[in-house]
PAVO-118973 format. One record per residue (C-alpha): x, y, z; residue in one letter. Coordinates in Angstrom, 2 decimals. Example, Ala and Ser with C-alpha at 12.3 -4.5 7.8 and 13.67 -1.06 7.14 Angstrom:
BEGIN
<site u="12.30" v="-4.50" w="7.80" resn="A"/>
<site u="13.67" v="-1.06" w="7.14" resn="S"/>
This chain:
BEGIN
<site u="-27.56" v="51.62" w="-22.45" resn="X"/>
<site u="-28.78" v="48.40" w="-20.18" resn="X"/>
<site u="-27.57" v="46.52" w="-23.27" resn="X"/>
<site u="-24.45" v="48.19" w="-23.47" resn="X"/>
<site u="-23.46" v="47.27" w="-19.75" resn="X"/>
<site u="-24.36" v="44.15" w="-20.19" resn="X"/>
<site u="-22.22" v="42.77" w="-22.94" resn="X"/>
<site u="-19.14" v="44.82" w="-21.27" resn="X"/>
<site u="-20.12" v="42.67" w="-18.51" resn="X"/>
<site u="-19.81" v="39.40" w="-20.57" resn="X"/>
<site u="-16.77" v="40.60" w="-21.55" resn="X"/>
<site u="-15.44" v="41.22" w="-18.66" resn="X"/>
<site u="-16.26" v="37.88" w="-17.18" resn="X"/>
<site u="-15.24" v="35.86" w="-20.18" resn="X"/>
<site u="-11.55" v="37.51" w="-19.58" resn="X"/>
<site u="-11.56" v="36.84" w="-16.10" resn="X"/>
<site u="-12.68" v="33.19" w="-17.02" resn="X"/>
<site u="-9.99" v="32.78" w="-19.43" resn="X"/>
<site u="-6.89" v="34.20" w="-17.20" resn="X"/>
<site u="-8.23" v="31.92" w="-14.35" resn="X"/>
<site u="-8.38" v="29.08" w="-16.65" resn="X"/>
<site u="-4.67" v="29.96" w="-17.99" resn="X"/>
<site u="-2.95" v="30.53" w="-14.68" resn="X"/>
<site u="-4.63" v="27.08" w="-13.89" resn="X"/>
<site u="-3.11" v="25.36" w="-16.87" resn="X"/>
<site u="-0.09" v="27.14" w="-17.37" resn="X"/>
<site u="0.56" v="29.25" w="-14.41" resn="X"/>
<site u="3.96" v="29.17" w="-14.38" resn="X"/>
<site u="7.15" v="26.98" w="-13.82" resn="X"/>
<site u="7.61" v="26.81" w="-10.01" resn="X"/>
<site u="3.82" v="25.63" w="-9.80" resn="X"/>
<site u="4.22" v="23.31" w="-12.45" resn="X"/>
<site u="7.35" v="21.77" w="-10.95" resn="X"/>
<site u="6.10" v="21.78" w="-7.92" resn="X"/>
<site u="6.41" v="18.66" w="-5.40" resn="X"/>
<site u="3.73" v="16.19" w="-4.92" resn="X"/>
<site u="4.35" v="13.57" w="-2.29" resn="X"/>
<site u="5.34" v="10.13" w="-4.41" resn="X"/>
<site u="2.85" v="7.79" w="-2.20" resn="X"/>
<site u="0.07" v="10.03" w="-4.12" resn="X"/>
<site u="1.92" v="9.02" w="-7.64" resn="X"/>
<site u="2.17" v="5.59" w="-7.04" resn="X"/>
<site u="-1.30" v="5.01" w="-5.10" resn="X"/>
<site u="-2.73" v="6.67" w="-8.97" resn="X"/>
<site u="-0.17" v="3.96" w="-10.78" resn="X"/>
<site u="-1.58" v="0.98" w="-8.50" resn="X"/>
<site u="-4.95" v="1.71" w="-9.32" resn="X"/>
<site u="-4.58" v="2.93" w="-12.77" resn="X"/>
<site u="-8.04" v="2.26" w="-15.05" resn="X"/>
<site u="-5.92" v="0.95" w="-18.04" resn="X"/>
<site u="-2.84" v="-0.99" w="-18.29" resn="X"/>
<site u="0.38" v="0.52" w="-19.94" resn="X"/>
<site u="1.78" v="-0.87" w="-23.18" resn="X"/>
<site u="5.57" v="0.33" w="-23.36" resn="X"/>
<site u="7.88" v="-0.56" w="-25.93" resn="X"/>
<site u="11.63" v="-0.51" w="-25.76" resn="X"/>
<site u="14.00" v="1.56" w="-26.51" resn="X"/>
<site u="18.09" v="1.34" w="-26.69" resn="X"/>
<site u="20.08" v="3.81" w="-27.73" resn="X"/>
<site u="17.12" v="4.61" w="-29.46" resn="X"/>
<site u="16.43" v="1.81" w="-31.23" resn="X"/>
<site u="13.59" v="-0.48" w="-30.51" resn="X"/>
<site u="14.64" v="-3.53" w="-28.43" resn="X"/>
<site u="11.23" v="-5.20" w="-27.17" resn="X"/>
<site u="7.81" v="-3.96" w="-25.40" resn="X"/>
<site u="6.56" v="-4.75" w="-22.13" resn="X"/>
<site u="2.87" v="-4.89" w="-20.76" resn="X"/>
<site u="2.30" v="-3.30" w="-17.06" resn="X"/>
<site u="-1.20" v="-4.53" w="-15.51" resn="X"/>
<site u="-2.16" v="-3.30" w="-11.92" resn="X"/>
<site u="-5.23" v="-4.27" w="-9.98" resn="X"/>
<site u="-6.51" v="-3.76" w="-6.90" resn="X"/>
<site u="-7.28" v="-6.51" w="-4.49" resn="X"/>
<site u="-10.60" v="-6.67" w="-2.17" resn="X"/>
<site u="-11.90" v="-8.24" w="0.86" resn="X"/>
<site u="-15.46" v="-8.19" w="2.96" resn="X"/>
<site u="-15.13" v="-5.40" w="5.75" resn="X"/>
<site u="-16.42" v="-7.62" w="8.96" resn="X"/>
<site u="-17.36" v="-11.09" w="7.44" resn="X"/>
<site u="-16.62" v="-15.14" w="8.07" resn="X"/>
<site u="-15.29" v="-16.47" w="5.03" resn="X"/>
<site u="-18.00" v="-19.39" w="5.28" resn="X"/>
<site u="-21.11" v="-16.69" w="5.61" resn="X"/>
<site u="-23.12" v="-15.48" w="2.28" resn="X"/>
<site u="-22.28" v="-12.08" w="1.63" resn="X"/>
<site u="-25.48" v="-9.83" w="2.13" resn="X"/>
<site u="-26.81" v="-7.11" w="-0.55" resn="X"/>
<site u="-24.59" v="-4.16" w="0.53" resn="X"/>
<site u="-22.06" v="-5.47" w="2.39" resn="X"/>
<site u="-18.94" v="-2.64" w="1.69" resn="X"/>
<site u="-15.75" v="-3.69" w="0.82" resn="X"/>
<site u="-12.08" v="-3.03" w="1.95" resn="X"/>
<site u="-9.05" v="-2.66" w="0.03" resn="X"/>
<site u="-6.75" v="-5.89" w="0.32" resn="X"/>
<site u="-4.04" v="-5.33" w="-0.97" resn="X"/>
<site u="-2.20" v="-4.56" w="-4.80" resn="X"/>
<site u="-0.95" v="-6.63" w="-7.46" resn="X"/>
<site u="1.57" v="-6.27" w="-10.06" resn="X"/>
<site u="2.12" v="-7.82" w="-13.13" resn="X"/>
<site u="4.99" v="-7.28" w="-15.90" resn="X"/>
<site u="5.34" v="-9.13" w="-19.28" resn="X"/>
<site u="6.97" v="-8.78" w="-22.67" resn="X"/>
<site u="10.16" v="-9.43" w="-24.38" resn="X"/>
<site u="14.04" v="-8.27" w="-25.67" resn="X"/>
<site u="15.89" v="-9.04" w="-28.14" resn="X"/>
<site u="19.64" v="-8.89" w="-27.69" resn="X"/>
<site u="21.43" v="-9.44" w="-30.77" resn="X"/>
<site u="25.15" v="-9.73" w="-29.76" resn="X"/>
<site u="23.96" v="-13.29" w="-28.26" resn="X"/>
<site u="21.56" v="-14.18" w="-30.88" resn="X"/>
<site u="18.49" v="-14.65" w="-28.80" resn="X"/>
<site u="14.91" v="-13.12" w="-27.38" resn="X"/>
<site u="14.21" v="-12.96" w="-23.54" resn="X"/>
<site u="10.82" v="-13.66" w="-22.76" resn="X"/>
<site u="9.99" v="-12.33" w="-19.16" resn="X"/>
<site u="6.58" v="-12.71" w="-17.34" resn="X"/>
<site u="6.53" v="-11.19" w="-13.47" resn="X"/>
<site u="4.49" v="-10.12" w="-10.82" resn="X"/>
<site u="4.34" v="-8.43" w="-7.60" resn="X"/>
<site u="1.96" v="-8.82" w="-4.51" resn="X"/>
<site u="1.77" v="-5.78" w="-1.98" resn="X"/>
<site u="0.06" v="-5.06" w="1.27" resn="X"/>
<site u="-2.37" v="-2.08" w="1.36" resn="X"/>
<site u="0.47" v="-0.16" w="2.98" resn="X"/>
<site u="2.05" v="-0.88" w="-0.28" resn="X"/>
<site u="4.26" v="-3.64" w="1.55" resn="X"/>
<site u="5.47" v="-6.26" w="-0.81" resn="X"/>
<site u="4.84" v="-10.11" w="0.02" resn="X"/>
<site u="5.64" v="-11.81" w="-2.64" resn="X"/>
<site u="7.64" v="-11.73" w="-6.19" resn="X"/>
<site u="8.06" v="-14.37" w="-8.55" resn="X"/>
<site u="9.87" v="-13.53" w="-12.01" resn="X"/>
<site u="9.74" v="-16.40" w="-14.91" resn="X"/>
<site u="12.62" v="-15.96" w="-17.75" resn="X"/>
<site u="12.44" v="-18.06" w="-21.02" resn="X"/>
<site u="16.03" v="-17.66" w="-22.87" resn="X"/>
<site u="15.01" v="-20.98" w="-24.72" resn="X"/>
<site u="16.30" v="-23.96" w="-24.04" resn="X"/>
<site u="17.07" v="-22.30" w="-20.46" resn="X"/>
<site u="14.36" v="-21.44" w="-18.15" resn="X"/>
<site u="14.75" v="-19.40" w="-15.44" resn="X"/>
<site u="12.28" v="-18.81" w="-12.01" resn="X"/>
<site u="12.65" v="-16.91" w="-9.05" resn="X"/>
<site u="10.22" v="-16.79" w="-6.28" resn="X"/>
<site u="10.32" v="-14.92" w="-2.86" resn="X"/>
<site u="8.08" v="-14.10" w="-0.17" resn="X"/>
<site u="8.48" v="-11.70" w="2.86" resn="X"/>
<site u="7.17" v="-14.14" w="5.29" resn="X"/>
<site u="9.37" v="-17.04" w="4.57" resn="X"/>
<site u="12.51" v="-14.54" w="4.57" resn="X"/>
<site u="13.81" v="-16.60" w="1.39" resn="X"/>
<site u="14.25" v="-16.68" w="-2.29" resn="X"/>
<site u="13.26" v="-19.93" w="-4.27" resn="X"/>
<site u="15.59" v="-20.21" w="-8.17" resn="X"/>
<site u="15.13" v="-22.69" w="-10.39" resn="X"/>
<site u="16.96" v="-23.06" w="-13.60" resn="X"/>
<site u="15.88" v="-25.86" w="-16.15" resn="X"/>
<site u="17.73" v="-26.72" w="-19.81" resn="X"/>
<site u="16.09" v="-29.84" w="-21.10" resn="X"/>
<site u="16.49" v="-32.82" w="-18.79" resn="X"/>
<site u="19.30" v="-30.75" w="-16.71" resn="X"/>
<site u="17.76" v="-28.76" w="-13.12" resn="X"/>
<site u="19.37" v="-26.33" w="-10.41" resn="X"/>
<site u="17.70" v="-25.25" w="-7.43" resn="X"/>
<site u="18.48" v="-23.47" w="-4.67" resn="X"/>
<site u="16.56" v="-21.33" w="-1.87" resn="X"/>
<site u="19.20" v="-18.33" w="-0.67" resn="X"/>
<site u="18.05" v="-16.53" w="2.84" resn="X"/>
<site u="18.00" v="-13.01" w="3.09" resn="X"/>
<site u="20.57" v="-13.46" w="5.43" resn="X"/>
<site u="22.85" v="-14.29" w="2.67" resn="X"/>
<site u="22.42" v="-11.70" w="1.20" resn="X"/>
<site u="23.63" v="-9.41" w="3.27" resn="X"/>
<site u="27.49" v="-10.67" w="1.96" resn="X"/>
<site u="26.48" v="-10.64" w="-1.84" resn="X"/>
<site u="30.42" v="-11.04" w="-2.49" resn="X"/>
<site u="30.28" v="-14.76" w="-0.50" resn="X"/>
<site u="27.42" v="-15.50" w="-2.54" resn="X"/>
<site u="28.64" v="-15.30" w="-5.96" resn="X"/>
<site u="31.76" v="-16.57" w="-5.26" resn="X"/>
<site u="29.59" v="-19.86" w="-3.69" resn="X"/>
<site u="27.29" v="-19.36" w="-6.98" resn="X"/>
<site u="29.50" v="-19.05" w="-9.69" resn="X"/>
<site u="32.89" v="-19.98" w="-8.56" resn="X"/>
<site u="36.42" v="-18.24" w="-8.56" resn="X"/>
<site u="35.79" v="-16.61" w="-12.15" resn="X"/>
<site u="32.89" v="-14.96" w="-10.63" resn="X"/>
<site u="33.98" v="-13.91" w="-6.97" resn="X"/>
<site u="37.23" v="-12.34" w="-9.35" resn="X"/>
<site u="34.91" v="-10.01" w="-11.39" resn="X"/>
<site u="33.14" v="-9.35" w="-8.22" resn="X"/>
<site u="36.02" v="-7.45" w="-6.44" resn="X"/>
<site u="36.74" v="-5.58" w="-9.64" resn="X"/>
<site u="33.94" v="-4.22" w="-9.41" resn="X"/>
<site u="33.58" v="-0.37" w="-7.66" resn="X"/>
<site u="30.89" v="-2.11" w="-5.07" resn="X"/>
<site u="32.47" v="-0.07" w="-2.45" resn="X"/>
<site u="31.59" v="3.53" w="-4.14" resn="X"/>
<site u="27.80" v="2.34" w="-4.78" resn="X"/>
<site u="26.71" v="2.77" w="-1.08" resn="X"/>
<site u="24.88" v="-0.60" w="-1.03" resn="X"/>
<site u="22.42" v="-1.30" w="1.57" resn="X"/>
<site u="22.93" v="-3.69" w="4.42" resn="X"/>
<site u="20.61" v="-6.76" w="3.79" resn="X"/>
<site u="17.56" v="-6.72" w="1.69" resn="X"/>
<site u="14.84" v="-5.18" w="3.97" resn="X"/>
<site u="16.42" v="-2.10" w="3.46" resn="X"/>
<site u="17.24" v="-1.85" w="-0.15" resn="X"/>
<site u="14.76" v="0.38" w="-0.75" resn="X"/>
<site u="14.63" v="3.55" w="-3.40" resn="X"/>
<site u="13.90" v="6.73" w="-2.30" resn="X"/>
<site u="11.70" v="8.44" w="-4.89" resn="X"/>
<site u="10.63" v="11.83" w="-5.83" resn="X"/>
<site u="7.72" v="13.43" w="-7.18" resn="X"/>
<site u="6.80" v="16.51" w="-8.89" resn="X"/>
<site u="4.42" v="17.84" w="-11.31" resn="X"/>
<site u="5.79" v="18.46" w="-14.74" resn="X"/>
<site u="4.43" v="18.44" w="-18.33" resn="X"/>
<site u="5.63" v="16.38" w="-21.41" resn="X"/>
<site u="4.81" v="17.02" w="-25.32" resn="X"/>
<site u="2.27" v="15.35" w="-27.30" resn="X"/>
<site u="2.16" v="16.40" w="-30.67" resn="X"/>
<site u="1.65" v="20.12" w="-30.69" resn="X"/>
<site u="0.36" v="20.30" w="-26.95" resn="X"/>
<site u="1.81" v="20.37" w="-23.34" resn="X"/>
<site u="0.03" v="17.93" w="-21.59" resn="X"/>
<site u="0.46" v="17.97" w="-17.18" resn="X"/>
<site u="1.71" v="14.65" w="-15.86" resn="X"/>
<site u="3.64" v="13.59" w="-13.24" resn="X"/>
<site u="7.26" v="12.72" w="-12.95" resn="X"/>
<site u="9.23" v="10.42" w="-10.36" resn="X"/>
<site u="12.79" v="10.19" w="-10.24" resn="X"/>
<site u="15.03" v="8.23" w="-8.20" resn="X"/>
<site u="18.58" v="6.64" w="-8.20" resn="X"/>
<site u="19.69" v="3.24" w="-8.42" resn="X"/>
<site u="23.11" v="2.34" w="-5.69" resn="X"/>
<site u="23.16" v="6.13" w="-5.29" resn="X"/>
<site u="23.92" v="6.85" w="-9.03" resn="X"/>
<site u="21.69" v="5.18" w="-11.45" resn="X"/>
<site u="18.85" v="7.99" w="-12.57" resn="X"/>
<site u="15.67" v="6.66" w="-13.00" resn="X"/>
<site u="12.84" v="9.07" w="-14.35" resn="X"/>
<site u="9.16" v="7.69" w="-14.51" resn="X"/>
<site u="6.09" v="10.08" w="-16.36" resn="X"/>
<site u="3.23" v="9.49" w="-15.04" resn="X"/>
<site u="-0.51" v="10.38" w="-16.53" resn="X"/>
<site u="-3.14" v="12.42" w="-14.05" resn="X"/>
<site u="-4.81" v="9.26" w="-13.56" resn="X"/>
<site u="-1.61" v="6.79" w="-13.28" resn="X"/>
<site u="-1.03" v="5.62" w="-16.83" resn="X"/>
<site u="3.04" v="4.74" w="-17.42" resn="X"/>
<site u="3.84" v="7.50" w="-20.37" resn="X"/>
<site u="7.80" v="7.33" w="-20.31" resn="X"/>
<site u="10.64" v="5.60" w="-18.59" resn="X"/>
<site u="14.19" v="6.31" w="-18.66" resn="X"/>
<site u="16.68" v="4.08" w="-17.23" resn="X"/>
<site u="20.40" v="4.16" w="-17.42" resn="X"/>
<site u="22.61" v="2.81" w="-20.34" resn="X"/>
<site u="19.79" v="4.84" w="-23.19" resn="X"/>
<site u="17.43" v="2.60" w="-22.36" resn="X"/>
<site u="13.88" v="4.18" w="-22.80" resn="X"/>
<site u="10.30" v="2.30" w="-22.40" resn="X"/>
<site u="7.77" v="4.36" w="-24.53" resn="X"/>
<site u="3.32" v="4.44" w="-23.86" resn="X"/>
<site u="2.74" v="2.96" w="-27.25" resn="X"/>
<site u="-0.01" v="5.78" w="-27.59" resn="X"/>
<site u="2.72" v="8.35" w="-27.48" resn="X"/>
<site u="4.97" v="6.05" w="-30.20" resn="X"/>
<site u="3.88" v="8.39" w="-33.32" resn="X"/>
<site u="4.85" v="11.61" w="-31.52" resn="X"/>
């Protein structure tokens, strides 16, 4: 009899055990799109343990790769930067950096874009600095800016042949007087054909800023649901941009507008 109540009692908790553990996993679609506040997302994608190998996609046909690295920068908590660090002394967070390489290939001009960049952030996930290095081959193009100076440094270079200029955020602010001082007539014409009215661009540079949202959501690998996370956002009010996430802030997916689709490399075969 003691036997008998016993394995009902095994029973019994191995059921419970396994609808607990289902509701958890699968418990049902308003809990698994659910919000999560996006600085939680990107605070997991900052200090990600791996990098993210993506390749490209257009229209679904493969276009290049790109290589997303993220590391955390760290300073001492209350020391003199000419004093010995002592056994123990704790560290603070510092401050993020981001880094972005690969390549394209764009065949109706004949020629592969090499593209190396990186980002600098604040621990309030400010940014300080950007620089961005382009290879078209002969043509070399560099961009620099940094939030303290208020400026952006370009440089182009084709063999002997240079162009630089440094452009204030102020200028910015007008991008139509830019371009036409930039490029000339041709390009202040295609300018003001443009819709620029109907994108709702921000005023000046500070506040060009995407507002992003987060929510928990599941994507299919192989024969299994697996839970990530998924930001989305809009680009000028009308561009969608979706980003999947892993638990632990490994890029899976990325869809931007125009078919174009950046890939995890681990999720390639699937």
């Amino acid at each position: 009899m003691l036997s008998r109540i016993t394995l009902i009692a095994l029973a019994l908790f191995w059921l419970c055990m396994n609808v607990l553990l289902w509701r958890a996993e699968f418990g049902g679609r308003d809990s698994a799109a659910s919000t999560v506040p996006a600085a939680v997302v990107w605070n997991k994608m900052l200090t990600a343990p791996d990098s993210s190998s993506l390749t490209v996609l257009h229209h679904g046909k493969k276009v290049g790769f790109c290589h997303w690295v993220t590391s955390v920068g760290e300073e001492l908590a209350s020391m003199n930067e000419t004093d010995a660090p002592p056994q123990g002394t704790q560290r603070r967070r510092a401050g993020y950096r981001l880094h972005l390489e690969g390549n394209l290939a764009f065949e109706d001009l004949g020629t592969r874009v090499r593209f190396d960049s990186g980002l600098k952030l604040s621990t309030n996930r400010t940014w300080q600095e950007f620089t961005a290095r382009l290879n078209f081959r002969p043509t070399i193009f560099e961009i620099k800016a940094t939030a303290a100076e208020k400026a952006v440094h370009i440089q182009a270079t084709e063999g002997q042949d240079r162009f630089e200029r440094v452009i204030k955020f102020s200028e910015l602010e007008n991008p139509g007087a830019l371009i036409a001082q930039l490029g000339g007539p041709v390009a202040a014409e295609v300018w003001n054909t443009l819709d620029v009215e109907g994108m709702n661009l921000p005023h000046g540079p500070a506040k060009n800023e995407l507002e992003w949202e987060a929510r928990n959501d599941s994507i299919k690998i192989g024969h299994s649901k697996v839970r990530v996370y998924r930001l989305q956002s809009a680009l000028l009010g009308r561009y969608r941009i979706v980003i999947f996430v892993s638990r632990v802030g490994e890029i899976l997916r990325v869809e931007l507008p125009n078919e174009i689709i950046l890939v995890n490399d681990q999720l390639a075969g699937y």
